[in-house]
C-alpha positions in Angstrom: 68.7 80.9 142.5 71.4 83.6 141.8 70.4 87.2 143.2 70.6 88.6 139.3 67.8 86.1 138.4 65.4 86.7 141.7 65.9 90.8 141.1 64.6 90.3 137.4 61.4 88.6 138.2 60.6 89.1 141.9 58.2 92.7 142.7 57.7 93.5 146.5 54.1 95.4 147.1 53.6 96.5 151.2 50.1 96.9 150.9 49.9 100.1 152.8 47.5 101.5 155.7 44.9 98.3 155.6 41.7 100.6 156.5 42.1 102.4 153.4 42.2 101.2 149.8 45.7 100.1 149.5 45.2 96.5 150.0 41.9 96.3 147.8 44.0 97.9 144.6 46.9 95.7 145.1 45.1 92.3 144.5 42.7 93.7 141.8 46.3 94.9 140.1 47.5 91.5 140.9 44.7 89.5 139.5 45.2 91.9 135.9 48.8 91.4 135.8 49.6 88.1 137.5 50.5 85.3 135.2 51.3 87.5 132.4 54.9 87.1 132.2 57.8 85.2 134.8 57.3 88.3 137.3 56.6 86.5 141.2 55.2 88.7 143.4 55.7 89.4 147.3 52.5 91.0 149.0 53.9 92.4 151.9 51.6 92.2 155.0 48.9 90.5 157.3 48.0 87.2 156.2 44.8 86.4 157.7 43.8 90.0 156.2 45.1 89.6 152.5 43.3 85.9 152.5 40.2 86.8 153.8 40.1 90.3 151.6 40.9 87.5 148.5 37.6 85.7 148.7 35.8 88.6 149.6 37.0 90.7 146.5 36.3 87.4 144.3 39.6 88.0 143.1 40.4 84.1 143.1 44.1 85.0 143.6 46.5 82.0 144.5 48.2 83.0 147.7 50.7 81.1 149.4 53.3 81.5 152.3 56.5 80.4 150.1 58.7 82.2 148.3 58.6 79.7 145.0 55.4 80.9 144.3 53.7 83.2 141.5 52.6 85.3 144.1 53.4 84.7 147.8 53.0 87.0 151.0 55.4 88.3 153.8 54.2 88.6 157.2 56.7 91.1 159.2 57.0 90.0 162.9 54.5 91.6 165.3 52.0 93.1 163.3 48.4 93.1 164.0 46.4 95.6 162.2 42.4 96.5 162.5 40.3 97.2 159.5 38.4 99.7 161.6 38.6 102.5 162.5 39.9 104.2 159.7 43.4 105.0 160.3 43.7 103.5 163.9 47.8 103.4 165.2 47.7 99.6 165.3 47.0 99.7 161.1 49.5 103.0 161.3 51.9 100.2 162.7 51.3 97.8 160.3 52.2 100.1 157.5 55.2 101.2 158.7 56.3 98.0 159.3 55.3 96.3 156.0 56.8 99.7 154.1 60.3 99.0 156.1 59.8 95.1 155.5 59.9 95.9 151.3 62.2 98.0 151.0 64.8 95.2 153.0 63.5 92.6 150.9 64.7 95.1 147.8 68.2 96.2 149.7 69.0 92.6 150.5 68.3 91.7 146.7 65.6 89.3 147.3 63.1 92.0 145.2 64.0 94.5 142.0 61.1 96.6 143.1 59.2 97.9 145.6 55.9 99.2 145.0 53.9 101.5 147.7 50.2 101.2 148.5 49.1 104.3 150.3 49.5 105.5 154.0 47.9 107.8 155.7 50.5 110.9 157.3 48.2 112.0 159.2 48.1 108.8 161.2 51.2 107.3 160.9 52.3 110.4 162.9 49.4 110.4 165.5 50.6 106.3 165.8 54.0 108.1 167.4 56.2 108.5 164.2 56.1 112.1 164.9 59.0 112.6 161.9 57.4 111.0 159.2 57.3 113.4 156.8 56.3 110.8 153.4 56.6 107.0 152.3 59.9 109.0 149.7 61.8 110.5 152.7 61.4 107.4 154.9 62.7 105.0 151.8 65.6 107.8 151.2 66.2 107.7 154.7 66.3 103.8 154.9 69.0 103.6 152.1 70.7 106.4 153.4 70.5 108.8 150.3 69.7 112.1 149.9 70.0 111.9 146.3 66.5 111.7 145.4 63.7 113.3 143.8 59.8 112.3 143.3 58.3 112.3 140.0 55.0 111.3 139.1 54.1 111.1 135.6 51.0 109.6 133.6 49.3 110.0 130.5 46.1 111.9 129.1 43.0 109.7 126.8 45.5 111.3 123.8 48.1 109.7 125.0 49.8 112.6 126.0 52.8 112.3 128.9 53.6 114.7 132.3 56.2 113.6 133.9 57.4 116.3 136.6 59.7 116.2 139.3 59.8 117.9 142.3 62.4 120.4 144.1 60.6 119.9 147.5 57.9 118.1 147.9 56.2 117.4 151.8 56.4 121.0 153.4 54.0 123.7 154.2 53.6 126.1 151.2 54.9 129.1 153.7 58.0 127.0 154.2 58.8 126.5 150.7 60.4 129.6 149.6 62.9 129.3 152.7 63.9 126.0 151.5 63.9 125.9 148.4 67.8 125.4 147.2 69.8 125.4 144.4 70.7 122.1 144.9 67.3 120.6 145.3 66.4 121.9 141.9 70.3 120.7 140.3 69.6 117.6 141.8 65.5 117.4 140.6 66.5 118.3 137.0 69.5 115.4 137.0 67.1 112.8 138.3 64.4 113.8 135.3 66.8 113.9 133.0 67.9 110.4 133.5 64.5 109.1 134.1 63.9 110.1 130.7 67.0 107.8 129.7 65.3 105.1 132.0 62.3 105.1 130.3 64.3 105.0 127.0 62.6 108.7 125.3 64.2 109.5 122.4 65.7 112.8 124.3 65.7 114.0 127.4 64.5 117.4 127.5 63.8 119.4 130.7 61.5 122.4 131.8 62.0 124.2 134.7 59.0 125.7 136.5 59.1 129.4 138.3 58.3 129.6 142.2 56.3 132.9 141.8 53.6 134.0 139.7 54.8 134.3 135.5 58.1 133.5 137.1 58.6 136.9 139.5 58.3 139.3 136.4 62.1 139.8 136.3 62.3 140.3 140.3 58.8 142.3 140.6 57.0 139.6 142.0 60.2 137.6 144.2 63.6 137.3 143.4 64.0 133.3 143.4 64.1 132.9 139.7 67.0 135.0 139.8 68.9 133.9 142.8 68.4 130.3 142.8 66.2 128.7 140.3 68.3 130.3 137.1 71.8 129.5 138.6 70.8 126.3 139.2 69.2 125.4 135.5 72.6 127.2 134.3 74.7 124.4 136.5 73.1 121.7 134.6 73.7 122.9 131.6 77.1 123.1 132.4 76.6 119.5 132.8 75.8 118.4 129.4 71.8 118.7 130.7 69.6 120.0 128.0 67.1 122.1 130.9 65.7 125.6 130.5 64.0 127.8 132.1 62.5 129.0 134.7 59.3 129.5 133.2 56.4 130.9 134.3 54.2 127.4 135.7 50.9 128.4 134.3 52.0 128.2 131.3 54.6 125.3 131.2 52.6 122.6 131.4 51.0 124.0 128.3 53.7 123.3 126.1 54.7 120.1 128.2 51.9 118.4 127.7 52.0 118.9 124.0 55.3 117.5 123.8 57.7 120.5 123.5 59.7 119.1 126.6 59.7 115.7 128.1 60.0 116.3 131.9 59.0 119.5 134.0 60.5 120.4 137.2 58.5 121.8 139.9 59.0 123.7 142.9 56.6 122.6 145.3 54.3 119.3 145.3 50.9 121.0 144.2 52.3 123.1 141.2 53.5 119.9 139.6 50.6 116.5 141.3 47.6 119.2 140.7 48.2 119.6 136.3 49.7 115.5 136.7 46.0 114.5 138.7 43.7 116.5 136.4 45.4 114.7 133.2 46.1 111.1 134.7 44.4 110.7 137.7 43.5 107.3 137.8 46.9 106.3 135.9 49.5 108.5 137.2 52.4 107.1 139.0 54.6 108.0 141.8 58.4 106.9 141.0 61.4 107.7 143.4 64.2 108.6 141.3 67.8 107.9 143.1 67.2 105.3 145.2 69.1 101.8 145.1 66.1 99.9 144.2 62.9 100.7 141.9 60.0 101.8 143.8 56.6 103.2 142.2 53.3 103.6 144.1 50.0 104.4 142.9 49.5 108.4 142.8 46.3 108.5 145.2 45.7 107.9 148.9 44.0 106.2 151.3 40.5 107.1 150.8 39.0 106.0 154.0 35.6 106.8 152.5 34.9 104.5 149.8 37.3 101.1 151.9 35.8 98.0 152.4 33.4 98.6 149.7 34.9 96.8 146.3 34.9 100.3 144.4 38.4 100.8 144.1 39.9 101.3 140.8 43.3 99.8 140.6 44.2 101.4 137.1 46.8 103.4 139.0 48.2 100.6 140.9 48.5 98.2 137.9 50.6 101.3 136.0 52.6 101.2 139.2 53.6 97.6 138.7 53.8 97.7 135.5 56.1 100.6 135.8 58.1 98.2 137.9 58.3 95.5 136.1 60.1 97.7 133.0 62.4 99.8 135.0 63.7 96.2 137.0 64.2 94.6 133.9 67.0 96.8 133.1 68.9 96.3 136.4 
């Protein structure tokens, strides 16, 4: 098989931090989607788990150990994860390893895609990976880019799009000022801007969110509009980009979400997931924009508290893989 035809049809998903809900959503998305086109599948992870999790979902998923296969699983070397307790280091371990394992499998071309069940940070870091910072970093990291941006984006019952990238995304909201740069928010706004073109929109027109309240009042309330958010939407334009702003966040996603602009970018990760989460909560994606390979994850976490108990909805995971399977397609 040439590498051009396994990258078309071939979809790695590590099934994430195995105490949480990560592995549940990934075979209830695979038992929607499965069969309904020439896309195989690669669950990345513990065998013995995914099998026995199979029968006990009643997801009557056909699993097997090759490669040939509609849907076939990936065991990375050395892993042996607990389902309890919740977010114990040996499952910590296991997602770490079985993130790393995907995203080879996508760098070596044996996948188009890699999609991301949840971690937990919290315990990946207590499990001694004291610079994990977020599944986006580490995959950056990985391919050794710096060139890319997060943007989840998901629709309303009207149909009704966010999509919105972020300038920063992982740091402590006292930290974000400091760091926030004029190339983070060049480099956000080119990444949505092309995203748009990757999802084929009609246009691809871009909103730029203020830091500070109704965008510092002209410098009364900060001067970051002014020193690096404007300079930097004025760069892009330079560059052909049809961006504007900044504009005053409370706002913006106002006139967004009616469809005056087709991509927002944020400065920081609550002022663009909290408007994406109350719109499309249970459909919203996360997409890495700039890597070398696709990779989408569901826009939730772990949530220890309702694991092992077959409530899980895996609407958000199946728009993950179904965001996948479209962006691959055009490799």
């Amino acid at each position: 098989m040439t590498r051009s035809t396994l990258v078309l049809k071939t979809i790695a998903i590590s099934i994430g931090d195995v105490t949480g809900i990560g592995p549940e959503v990934a075979l209830k998305a695979l038992a929607s989607e499965a069969g309904k086109d020439e896309t195989r599948y690669v669950l990345v992870g513990q065998f013995d788990l995914l099998e026995a999790l199979n029968v006990s979902l009643g997801t009557k998923l056909r699993l097997a150990h090759e490669a040939t296969s509609g849907i076939s699983m990936y065991e990375p070397a050395g892993i042996s994860a607990a389902l309890k307790p919740a977010g114990n280091a040996a499952a910590a371990k296991a997602a770490m390893a079985c993130l790393k394992a995907g995203a080879e499998l996508c760098l070596a071309g044996k996948a188009a895609a890699l999609v991301t069940a949840p971690v937990n940070k919290a315990a990946i870091i207590n499990a001694g990976f004291n610079d994990f910072v977020g599944q986006t970093e580490y995959l950056s990291a990985l391919a050794g880019t710096s060139d890319t941006a997060m943007m989840l984006l998901g629709t309303d019952e009207r149909g009704r799009w966010l999509r919105v990238a972020l300038a920063t995304t992982h740091l402590p909201l006292r930290e974000v000022a400091e760091r926030l740069t004029q190339s983070a928010i060049e480099r956000a706004s080119v990444l949505a801007a092309r995203a748009c073109k990757q999802l084929a929109l009609p246009r691809a027109k871009v909103a730029v969110c203020g830091l500070n309240p109704h965008a510092g009042e002209e410098g009364k309330l900060g001067d970051e509009e002014q020193k690096v958010i404007a300079p930097a939407v004025r760069a892009c334009q330079k560059k052909g980009i049809e961006v504007a702003g900044p504009y005053a966040a409370d706002a913006l996603f106002h006139y967004v979400l009616r469809g005056d602009y087709d991509a927002v970018v944020a400065m920081y990760h609550d002022q663009g997931l909290v408007p994406l989460k109350m719109i499309a909560f249970e459909r919203g994606v996360n997409w890495t924009l700039g890597l070398p390979f696709v990779r989408t994850s569901p826009d939730h976490g772990t949530a220890y508290d309702i694991a092992g108990k077959n409530v899980a909805n895996p609407s958000s995971m199946i728009e993950a893989i179904r965001l996948a399977k479209r962006l691959s397609a055009q490799q």
